[in-house]
C-alpha angles and dihedrals in degrees: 000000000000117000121255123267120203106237115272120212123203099220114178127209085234145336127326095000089136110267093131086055098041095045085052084056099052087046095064095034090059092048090057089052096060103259128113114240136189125194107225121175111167095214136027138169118208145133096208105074133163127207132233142250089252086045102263131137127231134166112292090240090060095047083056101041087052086053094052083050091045094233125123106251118257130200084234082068088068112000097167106066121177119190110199107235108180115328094284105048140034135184117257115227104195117181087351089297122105109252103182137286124277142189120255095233097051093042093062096039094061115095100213100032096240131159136198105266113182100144138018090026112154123263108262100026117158105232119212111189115206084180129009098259098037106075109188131184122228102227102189087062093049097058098043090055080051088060097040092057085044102053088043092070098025138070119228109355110221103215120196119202131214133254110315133345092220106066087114090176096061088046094112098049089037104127096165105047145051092336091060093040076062099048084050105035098233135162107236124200121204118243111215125183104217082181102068087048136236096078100151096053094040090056098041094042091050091049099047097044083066133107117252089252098048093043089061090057086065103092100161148004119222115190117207136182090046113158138190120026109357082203086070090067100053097098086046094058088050091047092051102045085048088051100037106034096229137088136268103225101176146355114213114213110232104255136197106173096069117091120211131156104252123205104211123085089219090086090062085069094074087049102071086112110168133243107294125217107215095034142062109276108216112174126197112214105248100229126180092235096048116169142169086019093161085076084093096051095105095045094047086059098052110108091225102051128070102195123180140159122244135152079211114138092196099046091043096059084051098049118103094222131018122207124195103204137206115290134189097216101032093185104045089047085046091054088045089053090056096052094039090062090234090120097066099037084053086058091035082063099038093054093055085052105265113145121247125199130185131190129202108323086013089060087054085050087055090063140097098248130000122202148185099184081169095043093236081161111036134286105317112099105186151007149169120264117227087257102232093124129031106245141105129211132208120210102227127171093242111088118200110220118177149128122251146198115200141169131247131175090342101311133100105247128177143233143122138242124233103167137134112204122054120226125220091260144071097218111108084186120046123192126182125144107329091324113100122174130191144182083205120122108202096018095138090049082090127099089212099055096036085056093041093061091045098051115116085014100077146035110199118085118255131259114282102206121106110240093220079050088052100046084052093054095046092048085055087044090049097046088039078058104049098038083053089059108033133067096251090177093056092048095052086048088057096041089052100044110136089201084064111120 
């Protein structure tokens, strides 16, 4: 049996410098050398989600990270969610279950963080009354129970945080960070991104706004995204370990030819790609409320297909194949669609022939009506589809979360379905002309429909590679990468320090 390793949390010193990436990359290390690792981070936001095998839903990075570890992904993984609704609410996943939505304000206000929860609450759930008919869940003790049944089957917990370290006015509302690196034990290092610039001051200035005690937990920085001669950063490794008091165990070099799903919508901005000459041009409607966009990953990567997202009118009537893609607030996307002048772009195409797919809330879109007699999503009740299928969905406070199995073109192909709302009809799949609409998450992950929608439209052969095949053999690229680029040794000998408390 492999000894035991304390639990080791990627904290950054912001957003997007890379710990979802990096803790994907410990995961799979850990798995070469023999452990056997989990991802856990308490509380996520996030629109793109995953559900789980029991039908459950957590945030997309965990899901990934529990495949580089080769693990099936678990709520207790993530068991905080929260689904950005408009800038001031979200929806609260609990448990994998929705909870109820709640105002941004009040939610970080609360100590602990609670939330009415009169309905819909998981099996399970600690209640804390504050009154006697206001039952509330105390979520920081939610998501540490989640930890403690996790580390109690796996060996070491990767644990990703939140943001920034640094938010000291949230610090006694914070359920993800230091405070959680406390609860587990872990040794947290500390992400910086040397690309955006101000590293130095960003890590210094993390490490030192923070209390005696949390400070202790930082027991090394790693920088990423570094480019150009590592040999020009010695003197600044040097320079930071003097200022901070901790090592530098690694420098990732910035990379472009690895390929793993990524959870945050600001990586579509740098794929507003224009209109190609020489390839199929499929353009994703770039909504506002965008959400599951990695259910074009495998189709992006397909040499045939130039696929980019734009809100463009002009550059959706010339694409070859509009997609419609998940969101997180159908009507509100729908009416923005209307005044953005993308509807009718979308029909303009259809009607000279082009071929037009939705997923998930895309597919809803398609239809002839679509309602929220109960306002689930705000204060519009009801709007015209854009009448492509004929179908009508109802918003309803029940979401459906599972994994399928499906068939296409005579073979057995796979997804999953995340959605609020239920059309009038029993077809998860809908075919009719050249419009096809699905509920289905990960339906052009598969190599039969992908080479169903090209058909007609190009002449080289498709790829031959498995995407299940490809994803392993990112996950083993990335950790080759990283393991390259950090002091492995180092991090086992932290990870195995008896003084540890």
């Amino acid at each position: 049996m492999k000894q035991r390793l304390h639990p080791i949390m990627f904290a950054g010193t912001g957003s997007d410098v890379g710990k979802s990436i990096v803790a994907a990359a410990f995961c799979r290390i850990f798995r070469q050398d023999g452990f056997s690792p989990a991802p856990f981070k308490a509380q996520n936001m996030a629109l793109n989600s995953y559900a789980t095998p029991d039908g459950l839903e957590i945030g997309r990075a965990q899901a990934v990270q529990a495949e580089a570890a080769g693990i099936p992904c678990h709520t207790d993984m993530n068991p905080l969610l929260l689904k950005p609704q408009s800038d001031h609410t979200s929806q609260v996943v609990l448990g994998g279950r929705p909870i109820g939505n709640r105002n941004a304000f009040d939610y970080w206000k609360q100590e602990p963080a609670a939330i009415d929860a009169h309905s819909n609450m998981p099996p399970g759930t600690t209640r804390q009354p504050e009154k006697a008919d206001a039952p509330h869940i105390d979520f920081r003790h939610e998501v540490c129970a989640a930890f403690d049944r996790l580390a109690s089957r796996y060996n070491p917990i990767v644990m990703e945080g939140a943001g920034s370290i640094s938010e000291i006015n949230l610090r006694s509302t914070d359920l993800v960070n230091l405070p959680m690196a406390r609860h587990a034990k872990a040794d947290v290092i500390l992400v910086g991104d040397i690309d955006r610039g101000g590293v130095f001051a960003s890590l210094y200035g993390s490490i030192m706004l923070q209390t005696p005690e949390d400070r202790a937990l930082i027991k090394g920085i790693l920088i990423n995204k570094f480019r150009g001669d590592m040999r020009l950063f010695d003197e600044g490794r040097r320079m930071l370990e003097n200022l901070c008091g901790v090592p530098v165990l690694g420098v990732i070099p910035y990379y472009k030819d690895i390929y793993i799903e990524e959870e945050d919508s600001v990586s579509l901005e740098q794929k507003r790609r224009q209109l190609s000459e020489g390839k199929l041009n499929v353009a994703v409607v770039l909504l506002r409320h965008i959400s599951n966009f990695t259910d074009f990953d495998t189709l992006e990567r397909d040499p045939r297909v130039n696929l980019f997202y734009t809100n463009n009118t002009s550059d959706l009537k010339q694409a070859d194949i509009i997609i419609l893609p998940g969101t997180k607030a159908t009507l509100d996307d729908l009416l923005e669609l209307r005044r953005n002048g993308c509807a009718q772009a979308i029909l303009s195409a259809h009607r000279d022939g082009k071929t037009v797919v939705g997923i998930c809330g895309g597919y809803q879109m398609m239809g002839q009506c679509v309602s929220d007699p109960e306002g689930i999503e705000g204060s519009i009740t009801s709007l015209p589809g854009l009448g492509l299928l004929p179908i009508n969905t109802t918003m309803t406070p029940e979401k459906t979360t599972k994994q399928v199995t499906f068939e296409f073109e005579g073979k057995t192909c796979k997804g999953y379905e995340i959605h609020q709302g239920r059309s009038d009809t029993d077809c998860a799949i809908f075919q009719e002309g050249h419009c096809i609409g699905t509920y289905i998450h990960g339906f052009l992950d598969n190599a039969p429909v992908i080479e169903f929608l090209l058909r007609d439209k190009v002449k080289e052969a498709a790829p031959t590679q498995s995407y299940a095949a490809f994803k392993e053999e990112q996950y083993d690229r990335l950790a080759d990468h990283v393991r390259r680029h950090v002091d492995m040794e180092k991090i086992y000998d932290i990870l195995q320090d008896k003084d540890h408390d």
